[in-house]
ZAMARGU-4260 file (C-alpha; in steps of 0.2 Angstrom, whole numbers, plus 5000, padded with zeros to 4 digits):
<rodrens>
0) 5277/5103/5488 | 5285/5120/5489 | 5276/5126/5476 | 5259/5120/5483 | 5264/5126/5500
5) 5266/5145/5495 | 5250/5146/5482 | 5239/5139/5497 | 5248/5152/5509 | 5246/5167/5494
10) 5226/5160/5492 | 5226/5163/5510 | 5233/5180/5512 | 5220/5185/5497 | 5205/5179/5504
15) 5212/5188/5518 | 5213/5204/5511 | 5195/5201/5502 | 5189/5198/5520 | 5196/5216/5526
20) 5189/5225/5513 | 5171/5217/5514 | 5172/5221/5534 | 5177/5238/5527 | 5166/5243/5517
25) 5152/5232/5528 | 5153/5246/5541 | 5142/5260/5539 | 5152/5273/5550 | 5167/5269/5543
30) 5163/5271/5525 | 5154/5287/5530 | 5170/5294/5538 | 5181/5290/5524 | 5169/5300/5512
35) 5168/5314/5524 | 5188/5316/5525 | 5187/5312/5508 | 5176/5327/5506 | 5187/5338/5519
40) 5203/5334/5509 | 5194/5340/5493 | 5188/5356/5500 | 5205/5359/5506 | 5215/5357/5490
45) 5203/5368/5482 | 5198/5381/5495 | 5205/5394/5483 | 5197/5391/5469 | 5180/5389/5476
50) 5178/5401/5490 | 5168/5415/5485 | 5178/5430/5495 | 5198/5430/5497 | 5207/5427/5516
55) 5206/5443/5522 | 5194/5453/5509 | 5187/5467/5524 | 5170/5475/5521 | 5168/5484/5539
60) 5152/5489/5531 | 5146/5471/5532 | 5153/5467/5549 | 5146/5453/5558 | 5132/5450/5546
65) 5122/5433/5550 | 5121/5420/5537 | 5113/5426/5523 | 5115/5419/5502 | 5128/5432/5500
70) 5136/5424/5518 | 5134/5406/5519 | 5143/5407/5537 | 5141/5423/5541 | 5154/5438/5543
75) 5166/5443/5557 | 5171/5460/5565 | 5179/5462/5550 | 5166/5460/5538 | 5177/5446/5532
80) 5166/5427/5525 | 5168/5417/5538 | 5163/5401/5526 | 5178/5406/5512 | 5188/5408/5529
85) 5183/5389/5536 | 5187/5384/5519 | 5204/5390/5518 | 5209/5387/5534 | 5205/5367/5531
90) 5220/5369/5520 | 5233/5373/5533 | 5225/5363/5547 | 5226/5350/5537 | 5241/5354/5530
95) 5251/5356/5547 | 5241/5340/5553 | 5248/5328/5539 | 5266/5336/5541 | 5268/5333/5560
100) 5261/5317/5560 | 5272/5310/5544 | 5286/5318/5554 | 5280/5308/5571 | 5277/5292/5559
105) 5294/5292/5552 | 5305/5297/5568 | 5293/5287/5579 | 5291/5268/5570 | 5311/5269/5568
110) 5314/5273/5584 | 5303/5259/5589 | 5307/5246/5577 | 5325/5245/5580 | 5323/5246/5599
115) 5311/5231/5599 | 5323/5224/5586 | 5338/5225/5594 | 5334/5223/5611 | 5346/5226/5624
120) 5357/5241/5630 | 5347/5251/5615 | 5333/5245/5621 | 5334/5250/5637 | 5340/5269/5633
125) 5328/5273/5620 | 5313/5269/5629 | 5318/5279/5645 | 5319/5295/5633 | 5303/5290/5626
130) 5297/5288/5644 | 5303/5307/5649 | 5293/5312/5634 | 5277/5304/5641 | 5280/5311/5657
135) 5276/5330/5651 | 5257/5333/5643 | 5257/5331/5627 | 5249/5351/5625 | 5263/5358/5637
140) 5278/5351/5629 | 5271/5357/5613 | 5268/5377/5619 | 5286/5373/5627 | 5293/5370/5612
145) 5284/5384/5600 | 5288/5395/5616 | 5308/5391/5614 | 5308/5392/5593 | 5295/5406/5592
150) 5277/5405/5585 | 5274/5397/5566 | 5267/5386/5555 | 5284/5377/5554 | 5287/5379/5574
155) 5269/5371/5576 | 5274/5357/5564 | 5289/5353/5572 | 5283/5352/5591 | 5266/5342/5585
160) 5278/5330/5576 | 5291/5327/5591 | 5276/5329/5606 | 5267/5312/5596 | 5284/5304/5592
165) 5286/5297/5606 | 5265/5286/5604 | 5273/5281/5588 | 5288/5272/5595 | 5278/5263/5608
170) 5266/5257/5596 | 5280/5253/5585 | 5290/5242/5599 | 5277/5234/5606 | 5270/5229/5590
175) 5288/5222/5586 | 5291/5213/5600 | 5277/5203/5596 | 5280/5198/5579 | 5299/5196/5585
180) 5295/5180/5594 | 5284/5171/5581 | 5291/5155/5573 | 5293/5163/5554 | 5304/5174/5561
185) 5316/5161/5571 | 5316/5150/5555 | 5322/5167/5545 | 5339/5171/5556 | 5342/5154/5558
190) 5343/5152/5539 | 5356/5167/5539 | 5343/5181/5532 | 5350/5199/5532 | 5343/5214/5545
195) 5337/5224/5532 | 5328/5211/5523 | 5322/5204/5540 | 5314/5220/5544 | 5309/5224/5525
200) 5299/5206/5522 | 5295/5203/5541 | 5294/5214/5554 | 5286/5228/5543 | 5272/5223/5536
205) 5267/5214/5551 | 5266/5228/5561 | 5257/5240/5547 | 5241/5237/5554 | 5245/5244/5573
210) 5256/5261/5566 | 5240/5262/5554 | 5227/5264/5567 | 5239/5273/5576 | 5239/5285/5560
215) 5222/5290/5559 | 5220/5292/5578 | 5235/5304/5578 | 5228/5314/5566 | 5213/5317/5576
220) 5222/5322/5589 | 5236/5334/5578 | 5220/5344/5573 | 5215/5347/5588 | 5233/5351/5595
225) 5235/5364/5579 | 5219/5372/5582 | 5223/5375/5602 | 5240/5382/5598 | 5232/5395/5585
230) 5219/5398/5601 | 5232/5404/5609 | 5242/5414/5598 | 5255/5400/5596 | 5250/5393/5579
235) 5248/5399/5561 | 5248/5417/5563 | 5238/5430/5555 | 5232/5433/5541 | 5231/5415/5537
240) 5216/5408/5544 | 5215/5396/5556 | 5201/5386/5562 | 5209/5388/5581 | 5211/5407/5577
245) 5194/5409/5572 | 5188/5402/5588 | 5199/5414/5598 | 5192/5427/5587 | 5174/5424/5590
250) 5175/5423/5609 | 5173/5440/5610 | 5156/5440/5601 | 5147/5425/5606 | 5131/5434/5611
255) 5132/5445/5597 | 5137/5434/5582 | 5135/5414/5586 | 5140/5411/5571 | 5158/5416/5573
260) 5161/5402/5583 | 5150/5386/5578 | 5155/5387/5562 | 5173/5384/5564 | 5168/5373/5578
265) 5160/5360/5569 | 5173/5360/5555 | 5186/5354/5571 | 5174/5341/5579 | 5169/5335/5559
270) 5187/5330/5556 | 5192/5326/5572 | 5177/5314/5572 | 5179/5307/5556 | 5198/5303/5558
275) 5190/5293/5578 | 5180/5285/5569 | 5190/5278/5553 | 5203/5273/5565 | 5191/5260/5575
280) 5185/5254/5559 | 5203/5249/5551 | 5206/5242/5568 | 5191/5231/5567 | 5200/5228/5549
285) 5215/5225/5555 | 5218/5217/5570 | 5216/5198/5568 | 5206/5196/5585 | 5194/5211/5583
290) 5189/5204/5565 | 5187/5187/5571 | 5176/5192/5583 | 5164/5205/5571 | 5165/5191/5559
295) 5158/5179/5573 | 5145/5193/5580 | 5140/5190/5561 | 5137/5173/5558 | 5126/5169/5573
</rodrens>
């Protein structure tokens, strides 16, 4: 009966799964968002291998030149390509976005999982820390803390990553307390089963889908924080370009050359779009209640 019991409830999880990734891969704009930022992280791997002109190759002859064949983007007071310099700067926006956010993800979901765990006194103390980092905009607490450990690519990682810690620990807790109270888990610490293997086989996975969501929305979000911190001096710092510094640099000209600005522009609200919008897709996926009610919109 055992036996039978766990093949009908691993037929179950499969069909599941099958389920998820047909409601997936059903939904136009979420499959067309994942190949964008599919497309975005291959552009940024290889921006230096296929950009036609180097970071900061000046031609003052050339200076702000509209887009031409030789200038897919244009040129900037510099005479510098502005589409070689999109290019490369998806690299370290992308780059500073993923850091941050793994370093939120890790810090955060700990945090949250063992105060939603444990309960109590810990509880208690680690959500009213949490709660005093809420209490600050997330923009200001982040020039605050790049103003304190000095402008950089690591500074801007670091105060990205601790400014979105504290949506990852809610997620996380919240997330926890639920799945803390279902039967599978009282049936598990009544048979003796360890903490580590209670958080390993149970709590985890049962609150992947939340934290994932979470993810992508974060990312957004960390994009957009980098690129205003470049815009004001606070980010990645010249010569590395920057999609934030770029748009500082074309405020200057936006009469003269448009195409300073729009460019870099629409690389920002590409991304950020594309992570919005994959994030409410695997939440459809994910979250029981949200697919049951696609899945129902469906069938009528």
């Amino acid at each position: 009966m055992t036996d039978m019991r766990l093949a009908d409830e691993a037929s179950g999880d499969e069909s599941a799964r099958v389920a998820s990734w047909r409601l997936l891969l059903g939904n136009p704009v979420t499959t067309t968002s994942a190949v964008v930022l599919v497309g975005i992280v291959v552009v940024a791997l290889t921006a230096r291998r296929i950009a036609p002109y180097g970071t900061n190759k000046i031609d003052v002859a050339d200076a702000l030149q509209p887009p031409t064949g030789a200038h897919w983007f244009g040129t900037d007071e510099l005479g510098r390509d502005i589409f070689s310099r999109v290019l490369l700067a998806a690299h370290a926006s992308l780059q500073i976005a993923l850091a941050s956010v793994a370093f939120a993800f890790v810090v955060g979901v700990t945090i949250g999982v063992i105060s939603g765990y444990r309960g109590g006194l810990l509880d208690a103390v680690l959500m009213r820390v949490v709660d005093v980092m809420f209490a600050f905009p997330v923009l200001l607490l982040a020039l605050a803390i790049v103003a304190i450990l000095a402008p950089g690519s690591a500074t801007t990682i670091l105060a990205i990553g601790i400014v979105y810690t504290p949506i990852f620990a809610r997620v996380a807790r919240a997330s926890t307390l639920s799945v803390r109270v279902e039967p599978f888990v009282a049936v598990s610490r009544t048979l003796g089963t360890g903490h580590l293997y209670m958080l390993g086989r149970h709590i985890l996975p049962n609150i992947a889908g939340p934290v994932i969501v979470q993810t992508s929305v974060s990312l957004a979000f960390a994009i957009l924080s980098e690129a205003a911190l470049s815009f004001l001096g606070l980010g990645i710092q010249p010569p590395e370009p920057s999609w934030g510094r770029m748009l500082f640099d074309a405020q200057g000209f936006v009469q003269r050359a448009w195409w300073m600005g729009v460019f870099p522009g629409a690389a920002i609200f590409a991304t950020v779009l594309a992570f919005n919008l994959l994030g409410d897709g695997l939440r459809d996926v994910l979250d029981p209640k949200q697919r049951t009610m696609i899945e129902a919109r469906r069938q009528r």
